[in-house]
N, C-alpha and C positions, 0 to 999 in steps of 0.2 A: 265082908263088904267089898264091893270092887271097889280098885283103886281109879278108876276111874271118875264113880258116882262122886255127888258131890251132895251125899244125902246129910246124914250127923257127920261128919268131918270133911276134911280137903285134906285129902293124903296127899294127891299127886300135885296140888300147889307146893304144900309143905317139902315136900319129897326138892319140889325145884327148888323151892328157894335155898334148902340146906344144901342143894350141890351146888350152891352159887358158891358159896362156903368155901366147900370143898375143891372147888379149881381157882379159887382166888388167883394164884399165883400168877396166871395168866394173863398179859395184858390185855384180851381181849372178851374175859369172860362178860357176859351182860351183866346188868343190874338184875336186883329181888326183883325189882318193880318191870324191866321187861320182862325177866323168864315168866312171872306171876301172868301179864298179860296173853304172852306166849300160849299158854299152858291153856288159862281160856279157850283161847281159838282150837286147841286141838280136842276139846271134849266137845262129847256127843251129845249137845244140850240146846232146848229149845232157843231160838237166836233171842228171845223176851230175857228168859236166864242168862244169857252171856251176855247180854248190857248191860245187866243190874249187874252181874260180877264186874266187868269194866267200868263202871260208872261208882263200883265199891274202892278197886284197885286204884282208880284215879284221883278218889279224896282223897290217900297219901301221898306223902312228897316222894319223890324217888331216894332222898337220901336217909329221911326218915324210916320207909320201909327198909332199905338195906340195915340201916341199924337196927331194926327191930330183929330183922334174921339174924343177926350176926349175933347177939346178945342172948336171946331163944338159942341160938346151937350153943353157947358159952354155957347156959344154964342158967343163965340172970333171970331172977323169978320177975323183975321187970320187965324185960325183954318175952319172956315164957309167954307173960298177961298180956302184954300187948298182942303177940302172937295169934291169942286166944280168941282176941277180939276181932281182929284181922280175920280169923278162920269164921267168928258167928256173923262177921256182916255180909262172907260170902254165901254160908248156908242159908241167910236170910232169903236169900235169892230165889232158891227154892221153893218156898211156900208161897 
C-alpha cells in the first residue's frame, strides 16, 4: 500500500502522530491534532476528501487526540481503540 493512500489505513497520519511522540521533549513540537491536520494538507486527495478528513480531525479536542496518540504508542488497548476509530472515521472519507 502507499503510504501516502489513505485507502484501509492512515499510515502516514499515524506515522505523524507517533513522532509527535517521539520529539516530545521539545518545546516546540506541535500537537497530534496539528501534525494530523498538517498531514491532510500534504496528501494528494480530492479537496471533497480533505474536508471530510478535516471536519473528522476537528470533532476531537486537541488535548484529547494528543492523549489518544500518546496511550496508542504506550500500548494502552484503550488508547490502541480509540486510535482505531480515529483511523475508520478518516477512511470513512474515502468512500
Amino acid at each position: 500500500m502507499d503510504a501516502v493512500s489513505i485507502g484501509r489505513g492512515s499510515p502516514l497520519i499515524v506515522l505523524a502522530l507517533s513522532l509527535v511522540l517521539g520529539v516530545s521533549a521539545c518545546a516546540s513540537t506541535p500537537s497530534a491534532y496539528r501534525i494530523a491536520l498538517d498531514v491532510v494538507e500534504t496528501l494528494e486527495l480530492d479537496e471533497n476528501v480533505k474536508t471530510c478528513m478535516r471536519e473528522a480531525i476537528e470533532a476531537y479536542d486537541a488535548d484529547d487526540l494528543q492523549q489518544i496518540a500518546e496511550l496508542a504508542e504506550a500500548g494502552n488497548s484503550d488508547g490502541v481503540a480509540d486510535l482505531a476509530r480515529f483511523e475508520a472515521s478518516l477512511r470513512s472519507c474515502r468512500r
